[in-house]
N, C-alpha and C positions, 0 to 999 in steps of 0.2 A: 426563384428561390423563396422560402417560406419556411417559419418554422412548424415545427412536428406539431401537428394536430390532428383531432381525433379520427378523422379520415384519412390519415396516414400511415396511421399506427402499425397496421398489416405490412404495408411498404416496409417499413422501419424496421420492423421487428423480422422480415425476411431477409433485408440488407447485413442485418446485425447479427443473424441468426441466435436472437435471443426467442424465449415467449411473453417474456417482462424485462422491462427496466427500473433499476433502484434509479428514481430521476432524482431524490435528495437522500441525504442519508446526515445524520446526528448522530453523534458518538461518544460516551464518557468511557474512560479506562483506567483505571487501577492495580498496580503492582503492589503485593502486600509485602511489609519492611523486610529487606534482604541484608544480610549480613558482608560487609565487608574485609576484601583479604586482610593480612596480617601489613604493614603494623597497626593500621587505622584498626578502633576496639568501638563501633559503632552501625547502624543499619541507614539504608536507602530506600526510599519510596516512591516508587517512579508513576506519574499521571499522566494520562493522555485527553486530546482532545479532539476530536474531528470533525470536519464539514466536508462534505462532496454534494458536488449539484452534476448533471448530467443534460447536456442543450442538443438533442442530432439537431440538425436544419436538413430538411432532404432539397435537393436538386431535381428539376426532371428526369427521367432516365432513371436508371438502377444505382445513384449516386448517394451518399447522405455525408454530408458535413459532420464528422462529430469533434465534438467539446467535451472534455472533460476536468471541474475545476476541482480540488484540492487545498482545504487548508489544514494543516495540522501542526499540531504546539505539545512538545512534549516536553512534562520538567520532574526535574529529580530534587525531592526535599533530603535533609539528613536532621540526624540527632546528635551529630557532632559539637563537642562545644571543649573549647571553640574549633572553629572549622580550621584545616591543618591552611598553610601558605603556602604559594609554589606549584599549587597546582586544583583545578576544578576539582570537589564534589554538587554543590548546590549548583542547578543551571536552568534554565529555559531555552527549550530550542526552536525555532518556529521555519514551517516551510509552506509554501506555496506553490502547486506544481498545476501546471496545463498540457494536457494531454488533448491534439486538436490536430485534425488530419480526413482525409477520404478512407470511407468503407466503400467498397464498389463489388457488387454482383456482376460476375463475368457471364453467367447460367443458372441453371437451375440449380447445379452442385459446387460451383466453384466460385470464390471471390478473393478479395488482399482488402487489411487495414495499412495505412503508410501514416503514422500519428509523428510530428514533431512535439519534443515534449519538455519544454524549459521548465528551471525549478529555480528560485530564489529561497534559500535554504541560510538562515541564521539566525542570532541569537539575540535582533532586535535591536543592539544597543550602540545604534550606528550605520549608517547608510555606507557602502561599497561596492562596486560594480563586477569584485573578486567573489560577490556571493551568491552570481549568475551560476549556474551549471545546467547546458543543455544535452540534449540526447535525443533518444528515437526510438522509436517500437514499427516492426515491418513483420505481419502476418500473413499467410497463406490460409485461405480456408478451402476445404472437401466437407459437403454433404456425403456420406455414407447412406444414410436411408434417412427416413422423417425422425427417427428419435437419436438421430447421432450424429452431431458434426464437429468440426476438430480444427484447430487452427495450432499451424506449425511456424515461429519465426523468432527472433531476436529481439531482446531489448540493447541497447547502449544508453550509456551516461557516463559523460566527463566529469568525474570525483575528485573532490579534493587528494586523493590519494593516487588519481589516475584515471587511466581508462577502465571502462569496467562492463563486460558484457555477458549476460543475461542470455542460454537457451529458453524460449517458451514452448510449452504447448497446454494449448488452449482444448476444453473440453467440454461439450455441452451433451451428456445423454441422459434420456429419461427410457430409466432401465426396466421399469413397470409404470404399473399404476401408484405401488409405494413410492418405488426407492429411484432417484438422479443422482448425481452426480454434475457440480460445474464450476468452471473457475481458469483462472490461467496461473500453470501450475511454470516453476515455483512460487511466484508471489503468494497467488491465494487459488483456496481451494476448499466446496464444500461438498459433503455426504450426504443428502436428504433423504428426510423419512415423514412420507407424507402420514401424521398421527390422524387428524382430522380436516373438515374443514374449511378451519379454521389455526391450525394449528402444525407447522414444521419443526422438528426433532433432526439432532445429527454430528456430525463433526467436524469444524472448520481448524481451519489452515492457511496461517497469514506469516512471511514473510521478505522481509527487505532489508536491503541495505542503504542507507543514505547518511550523506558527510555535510558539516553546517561547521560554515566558518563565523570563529567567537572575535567578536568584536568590544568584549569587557575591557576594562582598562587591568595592563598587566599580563593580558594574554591576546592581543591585537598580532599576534603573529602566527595561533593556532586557531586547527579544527577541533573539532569532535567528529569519530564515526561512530553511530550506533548501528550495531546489527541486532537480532530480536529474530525466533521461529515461535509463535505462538501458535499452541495446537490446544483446544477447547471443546468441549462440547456444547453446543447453543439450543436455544429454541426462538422461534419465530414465533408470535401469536397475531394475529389481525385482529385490530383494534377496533374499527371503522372504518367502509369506505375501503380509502387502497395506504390507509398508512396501518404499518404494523410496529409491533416493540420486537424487539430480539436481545436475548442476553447470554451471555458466554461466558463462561468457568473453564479455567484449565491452567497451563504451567507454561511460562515464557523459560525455552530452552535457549542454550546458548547467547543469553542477555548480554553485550556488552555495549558500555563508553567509554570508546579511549582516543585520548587526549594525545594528539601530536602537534609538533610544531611543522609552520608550513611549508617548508623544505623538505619533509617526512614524505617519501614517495614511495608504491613500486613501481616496476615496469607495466604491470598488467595484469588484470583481475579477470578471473573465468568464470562465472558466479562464484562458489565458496573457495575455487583453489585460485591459489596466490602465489605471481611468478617474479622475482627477484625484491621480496618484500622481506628487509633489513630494518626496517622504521624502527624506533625509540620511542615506550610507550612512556608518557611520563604524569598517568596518574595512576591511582591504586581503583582497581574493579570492586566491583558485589557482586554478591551472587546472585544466579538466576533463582526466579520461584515461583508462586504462585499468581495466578492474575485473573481479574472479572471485568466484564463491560457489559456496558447496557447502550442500546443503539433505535434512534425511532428511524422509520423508514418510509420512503413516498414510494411503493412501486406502485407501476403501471404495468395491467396486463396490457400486451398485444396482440393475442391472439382472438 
């Protein structure tokens, strides 16, 4: 066992069925002030923050270890004054997620990811072992021919709110010499258009859902869920070398943060439909709007 190096890279990147990998990625994000429902007479502005690093380790054989770590801090300022009682606007929320498991090439066309994926997901202000929440992601891949493969499977994660599961499919095709396509949809998912290069053009597509239990004083008995479908148009530019900037413009659809107490359950989540969900929301929403991010990035060709 060893980690990926430059002599591996081909291995890797055919285990993976990538032709690059984002090994690090840096991320700022910006919600510009949204207006919140009635009665609250004030706006919200939601910042993000993120870090991802990416470690394969490959094995002999058609094996590779991968790792993937995850930090991300998302907070909500307001212009409320004074801020109402009884229930969250102003917040910080922070999560931490690993995503680590076997990629394995069965053939030349076939392989499975099996990733166990723990998350410690909260709002910092107190240690709790209730703010564990694990899951899984289980992949099937088919090569289709050299410009198309496709991975079919399931995420899971046990939410504050329940079980909650995830259809995937995974998409990697480069449809010419412009224009690919790749991502695993629903989470994420991008358009490409190769301008130059030096230079990527397109449309991305980022959603999820995830729950962070608040350990404030006053609310030591609730979550927060936020959901978010951010759809953007970006550009990639290469800077030097193999790190690039990438920046995004576009509209955070169906934005929410809502505040339950921990008793607030359904039975069971199917990505967006929701099966005996009665919960009591108890704070007041904003609305969704517009949003920009700027992101430096470590890829590495493979090919």
């Amino acid at each position: 066992m060893r980690f990926l190096s430059l002599g591996l890279l081909h291995f890797a990147g055919t285990a993976l069925g990538q032709s690059s990998i984002d090994l690090f990625t840096i991320a700022g994000f910006t919600g510009f002030p949204s207006s919140y429902e009635a009665p609250l007479s004030g706006k919200a502005t939601e910042s993000n923050l993120l870090v991802n690093a990416k470690v394969p380790i490959v094995f002999p054989g058609k094996t590779i270890w991968y790792n993937d770590l995850t930090y991300s801090s998302f907070a909500i300022a307001t212009n409320l004054t004074p801020e109402p009682s009884g229930y969250l606007t102003s917040m910080r929320l922070h999560a931490f997620i690993l995503q680590t498991g076997i990629a394995r090439k069965l053939n030349e066309k076939d392989g499975f990811q099996l990733l166990v994926v723990p998350r410690y997901n909260s709002d910092f202000n107190g240690y709790d072992p209730k703010n564990w929440q694990f899951g899984g992601i289980a992949l099937y891949e088919h090569r289709y021919h050299e410009k198309l493969m496709m991975r079919f499977g399931v995420m899971f994660n046990q939410e504050l709110f329940g079980p909650l599961l995830v259809p995937l499919v995974h998409i990697d095709w480069q449809m010419n010499e412009k224009w690919s396509m790749a991502g695993l949809f629903p989470i994420y998912l991008k358009i490409n258009y190769q301008l130059s290069d030096r230079m990527i053009v397109g449309l991305s597509h980022f959603g999820l859902i995830t729950t962070y239990r608040i350990s404030q004083q006053g609310f030591e008995t609730d979550y927060v869920e936020r959901n978010s479908i951010d759809e953007a148009l970006y550009a990639r530019y290469k800077v030097a070398g193999n790190f690039h900037l990438e920046a995004r413009v576009g509209y955070s659809l169906a934005r929410v943060y809502e505040q339950y107490a921990e008793s607030e359950k359904m039975d069971f989540r199917l990505s967006i439909i929701r099966f005996g969900d009665d919960r009591l929301k108890k704070n007041v929403a904003f609305a969704s709007g517009p949003m920009a991010s700027l992101r430096l990035v470590y890829n590495l060709p493979i090919e």
